[in-house]
C-alpha positions in Angstrom: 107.7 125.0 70.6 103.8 125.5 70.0 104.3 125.6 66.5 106.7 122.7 66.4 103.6 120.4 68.2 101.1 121.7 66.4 102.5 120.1 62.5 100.1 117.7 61.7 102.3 114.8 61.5 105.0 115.7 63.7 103.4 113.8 66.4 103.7 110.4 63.7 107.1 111.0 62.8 108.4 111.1 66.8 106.6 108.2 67.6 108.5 106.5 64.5 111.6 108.0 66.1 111.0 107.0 69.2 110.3 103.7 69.0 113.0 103.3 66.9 115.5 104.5 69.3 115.0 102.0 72.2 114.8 99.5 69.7 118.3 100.3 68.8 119.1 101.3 72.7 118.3 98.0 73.4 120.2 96.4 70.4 123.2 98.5 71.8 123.0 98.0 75.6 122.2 94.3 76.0 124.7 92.1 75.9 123.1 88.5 75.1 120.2 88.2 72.0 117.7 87.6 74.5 118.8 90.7 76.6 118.6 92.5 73.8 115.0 91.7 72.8 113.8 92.2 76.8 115.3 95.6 76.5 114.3 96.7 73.2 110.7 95.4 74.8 110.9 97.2 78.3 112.1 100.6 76.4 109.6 100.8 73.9 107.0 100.6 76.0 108.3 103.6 78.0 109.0 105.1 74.3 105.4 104.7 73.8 103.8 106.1 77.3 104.4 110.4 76.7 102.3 110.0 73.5 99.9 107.9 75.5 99.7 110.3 78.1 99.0 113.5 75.9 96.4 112.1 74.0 94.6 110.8 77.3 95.4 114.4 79.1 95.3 116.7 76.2 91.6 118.1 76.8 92.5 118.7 81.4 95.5 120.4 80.5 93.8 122.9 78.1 91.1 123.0 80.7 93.5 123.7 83.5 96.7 125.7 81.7 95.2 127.2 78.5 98.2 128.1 76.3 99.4 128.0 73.2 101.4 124.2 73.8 98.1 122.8 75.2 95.8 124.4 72.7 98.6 122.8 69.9 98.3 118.8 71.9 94.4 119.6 71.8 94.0 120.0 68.2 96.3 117.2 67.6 95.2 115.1 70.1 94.1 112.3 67.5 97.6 112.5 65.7 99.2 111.9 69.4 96.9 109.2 69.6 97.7 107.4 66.2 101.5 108.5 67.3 100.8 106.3 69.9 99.3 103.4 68.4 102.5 103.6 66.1 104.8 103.2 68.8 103.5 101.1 70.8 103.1 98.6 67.4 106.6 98.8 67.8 106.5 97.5 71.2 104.5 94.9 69.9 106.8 93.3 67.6 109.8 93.5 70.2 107.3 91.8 72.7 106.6 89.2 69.9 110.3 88.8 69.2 110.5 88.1 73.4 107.4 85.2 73.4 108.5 83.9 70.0 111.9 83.4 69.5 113.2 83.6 73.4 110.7 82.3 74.8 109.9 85.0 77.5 106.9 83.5 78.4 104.5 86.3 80.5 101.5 84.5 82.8 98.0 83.9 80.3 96.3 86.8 82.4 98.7 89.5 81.6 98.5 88.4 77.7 94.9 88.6 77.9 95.0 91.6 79.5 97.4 93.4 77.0 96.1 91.4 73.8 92.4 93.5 74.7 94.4 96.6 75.5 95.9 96.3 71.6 92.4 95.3 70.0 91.1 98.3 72.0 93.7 100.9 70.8 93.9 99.4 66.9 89.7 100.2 67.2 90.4 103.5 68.3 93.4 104.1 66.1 91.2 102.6 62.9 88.0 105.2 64.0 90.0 108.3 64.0 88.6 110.3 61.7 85.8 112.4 61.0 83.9 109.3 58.7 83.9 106.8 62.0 82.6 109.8 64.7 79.9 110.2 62.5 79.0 106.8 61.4 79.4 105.7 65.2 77.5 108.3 66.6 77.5 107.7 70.5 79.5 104.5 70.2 82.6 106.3 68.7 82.8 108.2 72.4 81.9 105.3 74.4 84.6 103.0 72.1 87.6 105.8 72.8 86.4 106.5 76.4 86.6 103.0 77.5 89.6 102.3 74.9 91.6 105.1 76.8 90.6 104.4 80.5 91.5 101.0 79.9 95.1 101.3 78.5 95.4 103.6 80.9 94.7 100.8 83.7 97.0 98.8 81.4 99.8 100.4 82.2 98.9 101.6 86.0 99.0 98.1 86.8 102.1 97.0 85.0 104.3 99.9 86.6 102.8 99.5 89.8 103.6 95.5 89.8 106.8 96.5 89.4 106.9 98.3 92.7 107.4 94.6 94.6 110.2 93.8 92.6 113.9 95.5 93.6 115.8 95.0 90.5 112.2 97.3 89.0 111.2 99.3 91.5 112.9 102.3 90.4 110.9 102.3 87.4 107.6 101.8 89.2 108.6 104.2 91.6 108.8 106.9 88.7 105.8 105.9 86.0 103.2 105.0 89.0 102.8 108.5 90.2 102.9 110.1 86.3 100.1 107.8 85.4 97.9 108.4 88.6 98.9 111.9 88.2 97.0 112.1 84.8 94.4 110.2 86.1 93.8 112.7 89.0 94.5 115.8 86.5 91.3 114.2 84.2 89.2 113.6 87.7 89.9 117.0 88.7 88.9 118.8 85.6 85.9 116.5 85.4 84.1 117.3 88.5 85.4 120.9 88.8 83.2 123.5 87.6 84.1 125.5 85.0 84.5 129.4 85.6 82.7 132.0 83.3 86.4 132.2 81.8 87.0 129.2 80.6 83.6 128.8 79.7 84.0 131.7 77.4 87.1 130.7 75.9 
């Protein structure tokens, strides 16, 4: 499995997949066009949140279970990043295909919200590489620090919004506690002290 997750582009090429597949899940399941889009929309994004969540958690879980699967989403960490961006592009244009051609109109502040969350991730995804860290200096850690943390709040608050709703809650109910979960992994690992092992290693 290690060395599966730690090819260069393998994290790319199952975000591709990915994506793809609850595009065509959605295609497949819904019934009407517009069901279609909503789904292909609402299944991406899930598509799109385990590549999230091991780029943002990659660096606590090799802190906290060093092996050789963490050490492998460590040194890929920017490739699960990019993987990422990819699928969550594809989000994107099934979103688009909701506003545009059906319609599914979502309230100004939640399109503000997520159009900063994509200018923030296309920043970070465009200043991946060794050329922007050290043209950026500082600001290429404070740009991917905030960028992270704040699609990370991104989607904390759209699961957990759907905790009030019935038809939803289910799926609130299930990616709430995995997102603060990451969140409390990252706290954890930040403000505990590191042991004269892991120090070493």
């Amino acid at each position: 499995m290690a060395s599966f997750l730690d090819r260069r582009l393998m994290p790319i090429w199952l975000a591709l997949a990915a994506g793809l597949v609850a595009v065509g899940l959605g295609i497949v399941m819904g019934e009407a066009s517009a069901e279609k889009a909503n789904l292909a929309a609402r299944w991406t994004a899930r598509a799109a949140l385990p590549f999230f969540l091991i780029a943002y958690s990659a660096s606590s879980l090799l802190r906290l279970w060093p092996n050789d699967v963490t050490r492998a989403f460590m040194r890929r960490r920017r490739q699960w990043g990019l993987g990422f961006a990819l699928a969550h592009t594809i989000h994107l244009i099934a979103l688009g295909t909701n506003l545009l051609v059906f319609q599914d109109f979502r309230p100004d502040v939640t399109l503000l919200g997520g159009g900063l969350a994509y200018g923030l991730i296309y920043l970070m995804a465009l200043t991946s590489n060794n050329w922007s860290m050290r043209k950026l200096g500082k600001n290429w850690k404070r740009l991917h620090t905030i960028g992270i943390h704040y699609t990370w709040l991104i989607f904390a608050i759209s699961y957990a919004g759907r905790l009030g709703d019935k038809d939803m809650f289910l799926t609130g109910a299930i990616f709430t506690p995995i997102l603060l979960g990451a969140l409390g992994i990252k706290l954890y690992v930040r403000f505990k002290p590191l042991t004269a092992a892991q120090g070493a290693g």
